[in-house]
C-alpha positions as a LaTeX table, in Angstrom:
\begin{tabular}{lrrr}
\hline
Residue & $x$ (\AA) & $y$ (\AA) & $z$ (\AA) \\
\hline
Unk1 & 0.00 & 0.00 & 0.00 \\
Unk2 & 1.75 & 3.01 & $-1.42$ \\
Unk3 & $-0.29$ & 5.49 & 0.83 \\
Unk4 & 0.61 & 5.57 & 4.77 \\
Unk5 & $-1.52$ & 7.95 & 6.04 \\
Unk6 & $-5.32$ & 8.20 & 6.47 \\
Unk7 & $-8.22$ & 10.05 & 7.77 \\
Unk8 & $-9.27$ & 8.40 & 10.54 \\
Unk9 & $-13.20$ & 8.64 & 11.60 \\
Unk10 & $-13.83$ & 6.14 & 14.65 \\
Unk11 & $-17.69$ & 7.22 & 15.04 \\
Unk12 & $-19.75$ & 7.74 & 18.22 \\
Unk13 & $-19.19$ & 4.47 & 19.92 \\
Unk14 & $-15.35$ & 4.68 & 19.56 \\
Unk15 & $-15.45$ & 6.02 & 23.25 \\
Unk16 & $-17.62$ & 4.34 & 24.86 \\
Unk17 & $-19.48$ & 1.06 & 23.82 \\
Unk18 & $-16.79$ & 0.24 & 20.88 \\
Unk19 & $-13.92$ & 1.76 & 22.81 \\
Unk20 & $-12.01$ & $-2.04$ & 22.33 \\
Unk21 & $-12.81$ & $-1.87$ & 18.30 \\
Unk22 & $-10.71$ & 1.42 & 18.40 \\
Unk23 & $-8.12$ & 0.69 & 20.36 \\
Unk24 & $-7.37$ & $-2.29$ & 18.12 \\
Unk25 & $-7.81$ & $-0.72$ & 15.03 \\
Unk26 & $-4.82$ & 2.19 & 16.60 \\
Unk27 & $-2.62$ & $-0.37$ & 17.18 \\
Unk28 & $-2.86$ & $-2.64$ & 14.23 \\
Unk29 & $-2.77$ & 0.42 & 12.01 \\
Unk30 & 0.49 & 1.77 & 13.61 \\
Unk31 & 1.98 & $-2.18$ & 13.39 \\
Unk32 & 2.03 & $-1.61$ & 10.45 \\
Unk33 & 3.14 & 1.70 & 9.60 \\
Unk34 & $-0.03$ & 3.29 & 8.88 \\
Unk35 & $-0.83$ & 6.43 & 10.20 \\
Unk36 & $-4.78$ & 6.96 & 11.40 \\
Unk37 & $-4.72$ & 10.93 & 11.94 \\
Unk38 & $-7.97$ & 11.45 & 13.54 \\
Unk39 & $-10.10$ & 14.10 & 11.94 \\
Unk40 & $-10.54$ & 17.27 & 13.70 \\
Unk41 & $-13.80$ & 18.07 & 15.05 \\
Unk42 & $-15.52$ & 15.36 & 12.54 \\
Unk43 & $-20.07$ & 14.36 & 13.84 \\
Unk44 & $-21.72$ & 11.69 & 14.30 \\
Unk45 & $-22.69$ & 9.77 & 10.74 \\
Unk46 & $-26.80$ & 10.65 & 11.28 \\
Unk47 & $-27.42$ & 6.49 & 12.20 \\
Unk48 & $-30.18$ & 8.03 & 14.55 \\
Unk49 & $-31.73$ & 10.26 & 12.23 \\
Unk50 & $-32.05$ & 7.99 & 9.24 \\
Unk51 & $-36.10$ & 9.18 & 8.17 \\
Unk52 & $-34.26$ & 12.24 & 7.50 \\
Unk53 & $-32.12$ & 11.97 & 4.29 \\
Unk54 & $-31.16$ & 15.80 & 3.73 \\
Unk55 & $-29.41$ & 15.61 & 7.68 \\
Unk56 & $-28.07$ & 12.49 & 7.20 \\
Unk57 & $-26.41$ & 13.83 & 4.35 \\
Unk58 & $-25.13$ & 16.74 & 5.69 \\
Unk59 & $-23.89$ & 15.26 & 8.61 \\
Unk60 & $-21.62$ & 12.95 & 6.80 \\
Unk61 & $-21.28$ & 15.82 & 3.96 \\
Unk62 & $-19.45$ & 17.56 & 6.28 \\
Unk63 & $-17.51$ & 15.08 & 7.53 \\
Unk64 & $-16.00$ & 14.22 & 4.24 \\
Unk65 & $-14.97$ & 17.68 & 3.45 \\
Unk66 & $-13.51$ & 17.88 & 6.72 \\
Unk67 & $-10.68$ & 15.13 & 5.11 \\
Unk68 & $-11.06$ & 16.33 & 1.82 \\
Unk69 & $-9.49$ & 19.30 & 3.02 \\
Unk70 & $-6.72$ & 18.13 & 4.38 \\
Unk71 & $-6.40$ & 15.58 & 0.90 \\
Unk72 & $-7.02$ & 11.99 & 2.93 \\
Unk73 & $-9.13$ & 9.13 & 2.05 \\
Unk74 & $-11.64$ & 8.70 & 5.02 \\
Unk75 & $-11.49$ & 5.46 & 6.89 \\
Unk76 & $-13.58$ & 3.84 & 9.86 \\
Unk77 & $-13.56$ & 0.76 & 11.90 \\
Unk78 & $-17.93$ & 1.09 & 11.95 \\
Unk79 & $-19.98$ & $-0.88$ & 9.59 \\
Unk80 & $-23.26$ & 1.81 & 9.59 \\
Unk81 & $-20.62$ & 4.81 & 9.49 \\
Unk82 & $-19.30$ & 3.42 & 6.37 \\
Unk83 & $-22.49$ & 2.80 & 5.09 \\
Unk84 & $-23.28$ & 6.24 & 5.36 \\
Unk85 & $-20.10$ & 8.06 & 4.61 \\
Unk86 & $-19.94$ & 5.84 & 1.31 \\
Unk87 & $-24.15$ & 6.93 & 0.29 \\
Unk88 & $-23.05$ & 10.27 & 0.87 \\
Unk89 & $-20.02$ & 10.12 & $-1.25$ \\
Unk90 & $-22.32$ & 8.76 & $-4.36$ \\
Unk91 & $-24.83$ & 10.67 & $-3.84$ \\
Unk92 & $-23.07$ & 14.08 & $-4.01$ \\
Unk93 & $-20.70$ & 12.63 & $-7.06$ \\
Unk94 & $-23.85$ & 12.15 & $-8.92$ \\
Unk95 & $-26.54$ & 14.58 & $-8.38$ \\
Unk96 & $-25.16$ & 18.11 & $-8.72$ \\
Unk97 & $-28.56$ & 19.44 & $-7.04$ \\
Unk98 & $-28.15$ & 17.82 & $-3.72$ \\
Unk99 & $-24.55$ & 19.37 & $-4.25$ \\
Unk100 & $-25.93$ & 22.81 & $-4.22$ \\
Unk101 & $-28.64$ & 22.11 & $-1.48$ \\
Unk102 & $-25.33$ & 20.60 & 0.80 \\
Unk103 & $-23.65$ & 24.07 & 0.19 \\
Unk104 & $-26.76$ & 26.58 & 0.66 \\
Unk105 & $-27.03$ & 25.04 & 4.23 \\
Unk106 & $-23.80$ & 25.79 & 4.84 \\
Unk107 & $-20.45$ & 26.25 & 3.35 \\
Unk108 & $-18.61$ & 23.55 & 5.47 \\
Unk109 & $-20.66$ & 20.94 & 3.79 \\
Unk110 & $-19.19$ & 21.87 & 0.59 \\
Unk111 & $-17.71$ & 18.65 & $-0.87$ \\
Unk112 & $-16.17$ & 18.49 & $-4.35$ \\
Unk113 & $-15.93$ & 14.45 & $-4.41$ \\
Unk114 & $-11.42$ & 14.07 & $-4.63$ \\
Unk115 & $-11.62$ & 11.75 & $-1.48$ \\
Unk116 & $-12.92$ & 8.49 & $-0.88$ \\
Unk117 & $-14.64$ & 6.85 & 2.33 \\
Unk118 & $-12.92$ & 3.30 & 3.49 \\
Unk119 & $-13.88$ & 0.80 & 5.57 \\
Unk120 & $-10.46$ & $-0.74$ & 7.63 \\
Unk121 & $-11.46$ & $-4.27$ & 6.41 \\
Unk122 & $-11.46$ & $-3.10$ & 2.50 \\
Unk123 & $-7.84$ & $-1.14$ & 3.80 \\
Unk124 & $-6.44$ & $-4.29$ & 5.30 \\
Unk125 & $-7.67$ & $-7.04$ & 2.65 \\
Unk126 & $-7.84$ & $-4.94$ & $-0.83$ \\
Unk127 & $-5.38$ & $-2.45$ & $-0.37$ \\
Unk128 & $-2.50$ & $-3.53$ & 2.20 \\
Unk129 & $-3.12$ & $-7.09$ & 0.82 \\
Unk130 & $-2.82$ & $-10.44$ & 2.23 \\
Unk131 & 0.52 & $-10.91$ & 1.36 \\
Unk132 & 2.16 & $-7.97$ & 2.99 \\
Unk133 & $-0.26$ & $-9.23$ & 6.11 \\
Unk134 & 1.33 & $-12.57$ & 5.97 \\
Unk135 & 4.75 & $-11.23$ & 6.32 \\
Unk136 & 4.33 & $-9.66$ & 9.75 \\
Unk137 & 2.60 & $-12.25$ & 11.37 \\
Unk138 & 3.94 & $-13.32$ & 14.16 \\
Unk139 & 1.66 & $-15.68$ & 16.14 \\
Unk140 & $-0.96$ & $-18.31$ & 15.61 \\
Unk141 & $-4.24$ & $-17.84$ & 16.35 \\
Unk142 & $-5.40$ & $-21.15$ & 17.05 \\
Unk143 & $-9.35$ & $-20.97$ & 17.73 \\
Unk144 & $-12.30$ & $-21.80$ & 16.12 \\
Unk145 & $-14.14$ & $-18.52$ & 14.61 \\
Unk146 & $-17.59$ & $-17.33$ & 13.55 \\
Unk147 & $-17.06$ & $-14.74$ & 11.50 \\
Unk148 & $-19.87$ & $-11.98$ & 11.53 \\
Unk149 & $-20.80$ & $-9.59$ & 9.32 \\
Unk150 & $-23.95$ & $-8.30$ & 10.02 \\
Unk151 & $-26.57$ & $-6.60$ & 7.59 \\
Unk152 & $-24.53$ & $-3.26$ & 7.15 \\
Unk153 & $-21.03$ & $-4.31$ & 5.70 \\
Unk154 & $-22.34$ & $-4.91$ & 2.34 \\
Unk155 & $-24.50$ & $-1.59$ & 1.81 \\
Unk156 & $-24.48$ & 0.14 & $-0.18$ \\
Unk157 & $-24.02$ & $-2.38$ & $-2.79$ \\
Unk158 & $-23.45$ & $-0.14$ & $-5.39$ \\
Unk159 & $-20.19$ & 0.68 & $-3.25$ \\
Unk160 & $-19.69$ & $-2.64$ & $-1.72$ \\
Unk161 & $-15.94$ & $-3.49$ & $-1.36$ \\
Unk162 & $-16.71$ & $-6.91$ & $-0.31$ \\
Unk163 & $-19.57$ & $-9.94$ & $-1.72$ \\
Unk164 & $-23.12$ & $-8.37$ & $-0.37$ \\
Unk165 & $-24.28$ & $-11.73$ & $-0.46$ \\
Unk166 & $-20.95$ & $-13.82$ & 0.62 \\
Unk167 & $-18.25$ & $-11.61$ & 2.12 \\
Unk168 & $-15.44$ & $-13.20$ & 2.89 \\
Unk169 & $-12.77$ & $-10.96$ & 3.48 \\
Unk170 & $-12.62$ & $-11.70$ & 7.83 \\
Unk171 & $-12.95$ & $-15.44$ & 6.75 \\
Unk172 & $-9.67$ & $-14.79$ & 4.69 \\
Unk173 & $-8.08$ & $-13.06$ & 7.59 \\
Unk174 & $-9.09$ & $-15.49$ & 10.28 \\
Unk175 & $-7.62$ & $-18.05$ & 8.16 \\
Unk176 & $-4.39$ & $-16.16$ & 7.45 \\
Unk177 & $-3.49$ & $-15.77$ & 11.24 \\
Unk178 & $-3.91$ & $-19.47$ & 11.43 \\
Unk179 & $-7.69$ & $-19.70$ & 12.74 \\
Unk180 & $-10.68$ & $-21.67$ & 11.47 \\
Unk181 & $-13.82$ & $-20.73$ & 9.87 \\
Unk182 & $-16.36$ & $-22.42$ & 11.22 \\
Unk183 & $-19.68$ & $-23.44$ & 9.41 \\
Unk184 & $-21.77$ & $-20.14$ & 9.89 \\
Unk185 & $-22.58$ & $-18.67$ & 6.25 \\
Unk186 & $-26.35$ & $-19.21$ & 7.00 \\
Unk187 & $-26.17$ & $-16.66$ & 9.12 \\
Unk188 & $-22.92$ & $-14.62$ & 8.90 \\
Unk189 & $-24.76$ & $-11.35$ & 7.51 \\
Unk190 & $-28.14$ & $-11.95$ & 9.39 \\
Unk191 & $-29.22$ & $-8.70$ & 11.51 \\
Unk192 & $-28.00$ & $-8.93$ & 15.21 \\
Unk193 & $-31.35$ & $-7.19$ & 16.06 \\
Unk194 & $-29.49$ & $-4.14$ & 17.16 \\
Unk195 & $-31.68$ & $-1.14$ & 14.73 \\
Unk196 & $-34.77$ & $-1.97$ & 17.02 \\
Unk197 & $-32.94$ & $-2.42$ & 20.73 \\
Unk198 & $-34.65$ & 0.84 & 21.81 \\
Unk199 & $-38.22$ & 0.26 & 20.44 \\
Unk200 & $-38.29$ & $-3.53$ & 20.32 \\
Unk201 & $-35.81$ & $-5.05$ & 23.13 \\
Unk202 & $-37.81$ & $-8.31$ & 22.88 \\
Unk203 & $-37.78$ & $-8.91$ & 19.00 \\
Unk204 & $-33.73$ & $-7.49$ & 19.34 \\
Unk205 & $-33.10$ & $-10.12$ & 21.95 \\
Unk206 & $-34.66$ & $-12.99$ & 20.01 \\
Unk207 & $-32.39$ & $-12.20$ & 17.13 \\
Unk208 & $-29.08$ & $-11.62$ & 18.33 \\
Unk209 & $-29.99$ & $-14.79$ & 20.69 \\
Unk210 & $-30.57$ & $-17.08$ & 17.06 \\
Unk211 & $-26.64$ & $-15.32$ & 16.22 \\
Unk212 & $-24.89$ & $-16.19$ & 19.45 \\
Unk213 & $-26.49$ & $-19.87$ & 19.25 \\
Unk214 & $-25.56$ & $-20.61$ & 15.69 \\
Unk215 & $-21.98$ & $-19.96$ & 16.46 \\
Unk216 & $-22.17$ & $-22.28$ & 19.52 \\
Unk217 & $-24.18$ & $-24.87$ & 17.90 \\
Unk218 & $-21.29$ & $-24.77$ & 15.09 \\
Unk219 & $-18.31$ & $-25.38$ & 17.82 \\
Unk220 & $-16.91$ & $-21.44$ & 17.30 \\
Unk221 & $-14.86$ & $-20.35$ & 20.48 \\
Unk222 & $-15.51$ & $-17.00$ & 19.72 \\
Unk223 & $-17.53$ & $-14.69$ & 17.46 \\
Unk224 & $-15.53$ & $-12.28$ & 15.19 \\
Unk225 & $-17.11$ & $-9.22$ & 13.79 \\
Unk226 & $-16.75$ & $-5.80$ & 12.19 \\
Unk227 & $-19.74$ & $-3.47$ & 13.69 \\
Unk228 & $-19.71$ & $-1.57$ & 17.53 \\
Unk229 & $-23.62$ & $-2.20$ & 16.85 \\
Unk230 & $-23.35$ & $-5.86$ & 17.08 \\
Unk231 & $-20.37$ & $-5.76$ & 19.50 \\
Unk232 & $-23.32$ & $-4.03$ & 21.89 \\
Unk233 & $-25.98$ & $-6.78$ & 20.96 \\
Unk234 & $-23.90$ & $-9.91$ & 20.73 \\
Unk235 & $-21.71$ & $-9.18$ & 23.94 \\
Unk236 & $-22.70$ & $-6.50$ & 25.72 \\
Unk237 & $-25.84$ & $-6.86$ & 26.03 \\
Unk238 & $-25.47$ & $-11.16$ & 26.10 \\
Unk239 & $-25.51$ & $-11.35$ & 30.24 \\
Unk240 & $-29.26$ & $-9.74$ & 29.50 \\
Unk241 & $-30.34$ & $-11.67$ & 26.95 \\
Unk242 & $-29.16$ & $-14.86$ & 28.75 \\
Unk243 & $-30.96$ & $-13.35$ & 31.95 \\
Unk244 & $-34.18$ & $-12.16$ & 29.80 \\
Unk245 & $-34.65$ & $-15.80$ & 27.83 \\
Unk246 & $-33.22$ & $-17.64$ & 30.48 \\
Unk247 & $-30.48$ & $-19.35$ & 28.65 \\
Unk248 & $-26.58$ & $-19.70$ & 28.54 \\
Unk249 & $-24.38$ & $-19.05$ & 26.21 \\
Unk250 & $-21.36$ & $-17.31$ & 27.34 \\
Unk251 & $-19.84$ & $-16.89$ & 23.60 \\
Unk252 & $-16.85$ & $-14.79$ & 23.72 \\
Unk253 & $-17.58$ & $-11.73$ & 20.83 \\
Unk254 & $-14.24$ & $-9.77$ & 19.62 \\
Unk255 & $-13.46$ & $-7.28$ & 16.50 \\
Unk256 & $-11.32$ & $-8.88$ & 13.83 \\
Unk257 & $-9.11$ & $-5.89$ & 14.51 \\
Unk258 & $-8.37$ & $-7.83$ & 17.99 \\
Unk259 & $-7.58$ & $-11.06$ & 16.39 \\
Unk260 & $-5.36$ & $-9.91$ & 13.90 \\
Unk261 & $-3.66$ & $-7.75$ & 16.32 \\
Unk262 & $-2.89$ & $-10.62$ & 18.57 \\
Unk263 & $-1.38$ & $-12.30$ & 15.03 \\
Unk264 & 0.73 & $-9.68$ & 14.80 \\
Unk265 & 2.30 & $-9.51$ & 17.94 \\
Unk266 & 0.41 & $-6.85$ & 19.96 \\
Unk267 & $-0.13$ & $-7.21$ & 23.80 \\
Unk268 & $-3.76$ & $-7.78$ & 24.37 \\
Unk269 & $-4.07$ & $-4.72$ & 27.11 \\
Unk270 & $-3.52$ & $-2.69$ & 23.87 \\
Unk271 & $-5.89$ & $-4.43$ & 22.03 \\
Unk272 & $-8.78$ & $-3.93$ & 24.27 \\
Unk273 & $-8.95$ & $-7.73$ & 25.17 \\
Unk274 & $-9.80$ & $-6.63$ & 28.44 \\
Unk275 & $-12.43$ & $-4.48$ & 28.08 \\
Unk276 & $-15.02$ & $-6.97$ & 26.15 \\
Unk277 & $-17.70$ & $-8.24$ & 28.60 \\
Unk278 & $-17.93$ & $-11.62$ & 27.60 \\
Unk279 & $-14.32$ & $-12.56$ & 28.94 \\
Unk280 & $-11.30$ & $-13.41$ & 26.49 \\
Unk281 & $-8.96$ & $-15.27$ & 28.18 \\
Unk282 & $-9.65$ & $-18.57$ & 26.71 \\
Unk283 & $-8.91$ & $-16.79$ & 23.55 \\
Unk284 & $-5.74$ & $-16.01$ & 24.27 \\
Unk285 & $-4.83$ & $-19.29$ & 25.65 \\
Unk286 & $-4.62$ & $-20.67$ & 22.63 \\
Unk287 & $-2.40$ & $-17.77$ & 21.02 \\
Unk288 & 0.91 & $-19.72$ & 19.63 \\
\hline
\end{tabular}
């Protein structure tokens, strides 16, 4: 990868909920020599405000021309702030009117389309490329992985840098660092229920409950995913659903950013390892 420095746009949960999936993606980036300058003053992507378009828009609008000004590609660890940072991006390329509507609310939304929004798994995979991965590997990952994509990693498929349908890129991964796919495509980009946690806990429960068993069932020692969204419904919020359906699952749930980190050498304090609720340490007993 000829470029070495980035954009960097954790989103809203990069603080709090996701604060694990940030620290990993810092330290795996600087392994290997990529600098993640965080954008100055950069908003939340609109994920809340979704029935309205036109402030969705501007919200990640702005955003972009915040990196565009400074001449960086965009790039973010979060599934739905990719989503919308890459809608945005086509949207304004294409349709000079919404261009002019972006710039009549206010000038900082002015965005002339020289950048280009990134997800870190499209970085890693397409860009940095498996083969420069492979080289600075440095342990084996030995466990048995469900890898999860959720419903956002594929939208918008007009932008998709991965299969909508099939992604495979954290199966590719998981096997490079020397782990195993398990049998989970049935359900690898199923929603985790998250979207309707505040209106509909029950339904949300029921679905991120079929998730977490279909990776046990299939003899996964851990869940690895992509999205602070499902991080919240898959492990922090699994001691409630196991309380509110009276079951147990106790299925670890990491970021592939942890994972690979641990592959290449990175102390698992650094990583966030101890910060998941669903504890890790049978994880990283079988790091080799």
């Amino acid at each position: 990868m000829s470029e070495k420095k980035l954009a960097y746009y954790p989103g809203c949960p990069s603080a709090t909920t996701a604060i694990e999936q940030d620290m990993s993606t810092k330290a795996v980036f600087e392994k290997l020599g990529i600098e993640l300058s965080e954008m100055e003053d950069w908003n939340c992507c609109g994920a809340a405000e979704a029935e309205d378009p036109i402030l969705v828009y501007a919200l990640n609008a702005r955003n972009l021309a915040i990196a565009e000004k400074d001449g960086l590609d965009i790039v973010t660890p979060c599934s739905i702030c990719y989503y919308n940072l890459a809608r945005t991006d086509k949207a304004l390329r294409e349709d000079e009117g919404l261009r002019a509507e972006m710039k009549d609310i206010d000038s900082s939304l002015e965005y002339k389309g020289t950048i280009k929004p990134k997800h870190i798994l499209d970085v890693l995979v397409n860009e940095i490329g498996m083969d420069e991965l492979s080289g600075k590997v440095e342990k084996k990952v030995n466990v048995k992985v469900a890898p999860y994509y959720g419903c956002y990693i594929g939208r918008p498929s007009e932008t998709a840098f991965d299969d909508p349908d099939d992604p495979d890129l954290m199966d590719r991964l998981i096997e490079l660092i020397g782990g195993e796919n398990v049998q989970f495509s049935s359900m690898k980009t199923k929603c985790c229920g998250g979207p309707l946690m505040m209106t509909r806990e029950d339904i949300a429960f029921e679905m991120a409950r079929k998730v977490l068993e279909s990776a046990k069932n299939a003899g996964a020692d851990c869940i690895a995913l992509a999205c602070p969204l499902c991080g919240m419904m898959l492990d922090a919020k699994q001691p409630d659903i196991e309380k509110k359906l009276d079951i147990k699952v106790e299925m670890p749930v990491v970021y592939i950013s942890q994972l690979l980190g641990l592959a290449l050498g990175i102390a698992p304090g650094k990583l966030g390892l101890n910060k998941n609720v669903v504890s890790t340490k049978e994880i990283l007993g079988k790091v080799i």
